[in-house]
NUTOR-636198 format. One record per residue: residue in three letters; x, y, z of N, C-alpha, C, O in turn. Coordinates in steps of 0.001 Angstrom, whole numbers, padded with zeros to 6 digits, always signed. Layout:
residues N
ALAXYZXYZXYZXYZ;...
//
This chain:
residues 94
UNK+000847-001181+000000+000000+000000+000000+000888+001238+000000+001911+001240+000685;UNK+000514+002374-000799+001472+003442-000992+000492+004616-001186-000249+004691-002167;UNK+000527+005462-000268-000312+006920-000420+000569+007919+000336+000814+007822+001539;UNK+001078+009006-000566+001496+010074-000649+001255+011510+000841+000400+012377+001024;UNK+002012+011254+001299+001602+012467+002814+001961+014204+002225+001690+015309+002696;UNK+002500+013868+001311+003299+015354+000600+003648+015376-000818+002789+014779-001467;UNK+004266+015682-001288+004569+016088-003043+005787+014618-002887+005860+013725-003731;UNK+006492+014676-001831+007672+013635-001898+007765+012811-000521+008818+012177-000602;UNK+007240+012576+000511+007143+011170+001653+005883+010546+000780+004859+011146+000452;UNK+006179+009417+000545+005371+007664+000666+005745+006955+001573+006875+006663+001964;UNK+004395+006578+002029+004303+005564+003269+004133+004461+002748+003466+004361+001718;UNK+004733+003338+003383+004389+002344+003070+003956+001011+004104+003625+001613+005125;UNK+003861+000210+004261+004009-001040+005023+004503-002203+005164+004220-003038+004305;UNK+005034-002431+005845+005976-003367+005724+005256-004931+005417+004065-004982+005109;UNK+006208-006370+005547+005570-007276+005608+004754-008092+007312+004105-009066+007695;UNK+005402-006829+007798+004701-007050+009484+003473-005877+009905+003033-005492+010988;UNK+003187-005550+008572+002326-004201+008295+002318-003122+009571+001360-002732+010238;UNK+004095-002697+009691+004330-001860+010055+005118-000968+009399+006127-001182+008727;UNK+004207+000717+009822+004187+001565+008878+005909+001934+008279+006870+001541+008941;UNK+006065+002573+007217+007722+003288+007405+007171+004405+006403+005992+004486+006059;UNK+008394+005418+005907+008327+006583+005380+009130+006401+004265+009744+005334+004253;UNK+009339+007353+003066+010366+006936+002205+010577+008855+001749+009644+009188+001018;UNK+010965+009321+001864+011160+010724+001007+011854+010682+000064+012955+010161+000242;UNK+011553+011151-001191+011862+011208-002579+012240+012513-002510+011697+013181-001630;UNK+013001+013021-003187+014113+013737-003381+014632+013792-005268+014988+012889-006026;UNK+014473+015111-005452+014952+015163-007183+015747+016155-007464+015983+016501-008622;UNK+016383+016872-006132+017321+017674-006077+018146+017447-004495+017722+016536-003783;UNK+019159+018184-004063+020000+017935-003017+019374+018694-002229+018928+018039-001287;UNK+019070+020033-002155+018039+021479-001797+017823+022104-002995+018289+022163-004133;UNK+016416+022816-001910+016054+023396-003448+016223+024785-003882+017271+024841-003238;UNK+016147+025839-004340+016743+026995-004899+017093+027883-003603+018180+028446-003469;UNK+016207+027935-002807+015811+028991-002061+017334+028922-000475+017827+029860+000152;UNK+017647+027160-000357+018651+027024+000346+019711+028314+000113+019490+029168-000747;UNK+020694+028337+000845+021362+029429+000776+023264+028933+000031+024308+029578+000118;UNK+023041+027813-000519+024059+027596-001145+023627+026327-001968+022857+025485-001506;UNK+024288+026242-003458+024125+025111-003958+024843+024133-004243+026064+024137-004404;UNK+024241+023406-004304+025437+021883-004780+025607+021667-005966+024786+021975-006831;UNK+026753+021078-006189+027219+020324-007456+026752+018653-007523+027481+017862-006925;UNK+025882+018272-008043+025211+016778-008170+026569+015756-008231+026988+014825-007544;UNK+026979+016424-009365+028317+015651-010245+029206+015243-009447+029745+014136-009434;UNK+029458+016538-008446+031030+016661-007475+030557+015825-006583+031369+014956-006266;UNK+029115+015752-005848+029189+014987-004614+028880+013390-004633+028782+012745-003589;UNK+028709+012714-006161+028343+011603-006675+029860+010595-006973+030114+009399-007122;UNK+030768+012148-006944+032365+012002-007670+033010+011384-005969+033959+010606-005868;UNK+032049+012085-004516+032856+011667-003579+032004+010890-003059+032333+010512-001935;UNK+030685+010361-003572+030101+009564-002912+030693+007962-002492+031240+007389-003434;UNK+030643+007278-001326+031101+006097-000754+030415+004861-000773+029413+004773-000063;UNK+030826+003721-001572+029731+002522-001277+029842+002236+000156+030738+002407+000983;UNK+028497+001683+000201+028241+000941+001620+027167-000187+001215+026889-000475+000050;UNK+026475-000922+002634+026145-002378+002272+024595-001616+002651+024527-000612+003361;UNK+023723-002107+002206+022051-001590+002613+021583-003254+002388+021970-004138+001624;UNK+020934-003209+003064+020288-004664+003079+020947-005827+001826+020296-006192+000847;UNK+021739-006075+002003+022978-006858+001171+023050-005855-000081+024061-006262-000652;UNK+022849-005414-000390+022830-004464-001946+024151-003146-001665+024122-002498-000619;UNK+025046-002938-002540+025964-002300-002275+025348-000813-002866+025181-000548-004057;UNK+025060+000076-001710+024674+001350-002451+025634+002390-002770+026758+001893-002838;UNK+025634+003708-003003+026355+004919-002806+025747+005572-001943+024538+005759-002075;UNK+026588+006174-000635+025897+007399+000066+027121+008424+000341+028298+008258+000023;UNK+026757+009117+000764+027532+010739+000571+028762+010567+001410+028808+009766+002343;UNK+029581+011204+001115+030627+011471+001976+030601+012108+003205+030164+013249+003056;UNK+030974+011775+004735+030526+012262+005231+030488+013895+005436+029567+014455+006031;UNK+031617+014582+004860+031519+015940+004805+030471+016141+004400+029810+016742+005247;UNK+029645+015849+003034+028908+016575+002243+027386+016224+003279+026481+017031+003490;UNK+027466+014884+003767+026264+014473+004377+026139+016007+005811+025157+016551+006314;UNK+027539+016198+006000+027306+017238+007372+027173+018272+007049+026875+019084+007925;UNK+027335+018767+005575+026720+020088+005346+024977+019950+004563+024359+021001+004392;UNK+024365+018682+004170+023050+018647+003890+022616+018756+005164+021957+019713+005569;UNK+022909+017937+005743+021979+017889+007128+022156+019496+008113+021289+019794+008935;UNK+023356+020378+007872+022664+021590+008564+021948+022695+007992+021406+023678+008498;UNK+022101+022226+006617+020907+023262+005453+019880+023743+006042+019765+024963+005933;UNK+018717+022954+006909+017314+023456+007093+018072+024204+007813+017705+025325+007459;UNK+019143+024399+008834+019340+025932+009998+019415+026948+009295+019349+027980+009963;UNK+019582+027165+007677+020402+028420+007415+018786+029136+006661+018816+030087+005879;UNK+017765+028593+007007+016162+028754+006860+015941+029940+008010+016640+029797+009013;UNK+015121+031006+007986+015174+031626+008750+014024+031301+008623+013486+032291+009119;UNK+013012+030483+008252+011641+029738+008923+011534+028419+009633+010592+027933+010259;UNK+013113+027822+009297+013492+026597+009801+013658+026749+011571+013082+026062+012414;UNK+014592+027830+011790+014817+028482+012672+013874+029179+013911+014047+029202+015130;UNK+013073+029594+013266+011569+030340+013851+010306+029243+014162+009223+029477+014698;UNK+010806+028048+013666+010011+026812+014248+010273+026480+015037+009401+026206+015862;UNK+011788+026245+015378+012432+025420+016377+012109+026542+017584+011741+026132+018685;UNK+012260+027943+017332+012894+028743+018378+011061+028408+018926+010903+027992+020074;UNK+009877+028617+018071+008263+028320+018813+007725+027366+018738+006508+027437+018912;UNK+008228+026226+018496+008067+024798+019440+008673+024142+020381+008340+023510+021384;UNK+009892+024502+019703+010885+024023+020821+011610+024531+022088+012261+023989+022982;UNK+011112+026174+021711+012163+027429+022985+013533+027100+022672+014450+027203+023486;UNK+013672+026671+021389+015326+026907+020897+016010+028356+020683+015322+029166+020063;UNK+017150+028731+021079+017162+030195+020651+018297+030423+019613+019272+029691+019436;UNK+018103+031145+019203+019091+031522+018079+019951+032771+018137+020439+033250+017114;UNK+020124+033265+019278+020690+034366+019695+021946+034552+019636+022674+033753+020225;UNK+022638+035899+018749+023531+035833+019027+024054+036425+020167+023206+037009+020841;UNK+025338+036458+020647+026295+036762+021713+027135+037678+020986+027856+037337+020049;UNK+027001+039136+021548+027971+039869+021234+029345+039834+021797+029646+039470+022934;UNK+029944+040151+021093+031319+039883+022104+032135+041065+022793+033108+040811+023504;
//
């Protein structure tokens, strides 16, 4: 079973018909991020690894540690965390 929560998560079910998520992805970020990637360059440092016996490619970990802090450089990404979470984003003058 497969029905759509957004433009890109499918849910699915497993064979213990427990639920999982899958996000589809057709870019790295999308325009509005505050820097862009090179597809080519980070495919050039991408690393095999083992995924359920199948040898995949996944990112290097540099490149994986600069996708994953992308949503901070969101100044709506930011303004969520700071009013759900009481995260602050303040700077410290020095």
């Amino acid at each position: 079973m497969i029905y759509p929560s957004s433009e890109y998560v499918y849910r699915f079910l497993d064979e213990r018909k427990e639920p999982f998520e899958v996000e589809l992805h057709c870019e790295v970020a999308p325009w509005y991020f505050c820097f862009p990637f090179d597809t080519d360059e980070l495919l050039e440092r991408a690393q095999p690894t083992s995924l359920a016996g199948a040898t995949v490619l996944t990112l290097s970990p540099e490149d994986l540690l600069l996708i994953l802090c992308m949503p901070f450089s969101s100044p709506s990404f930011r303004r969520d965390l700071s009013e759900n979470l009481g995260f602050s984003f303040r700077r410290e003058s020095a």
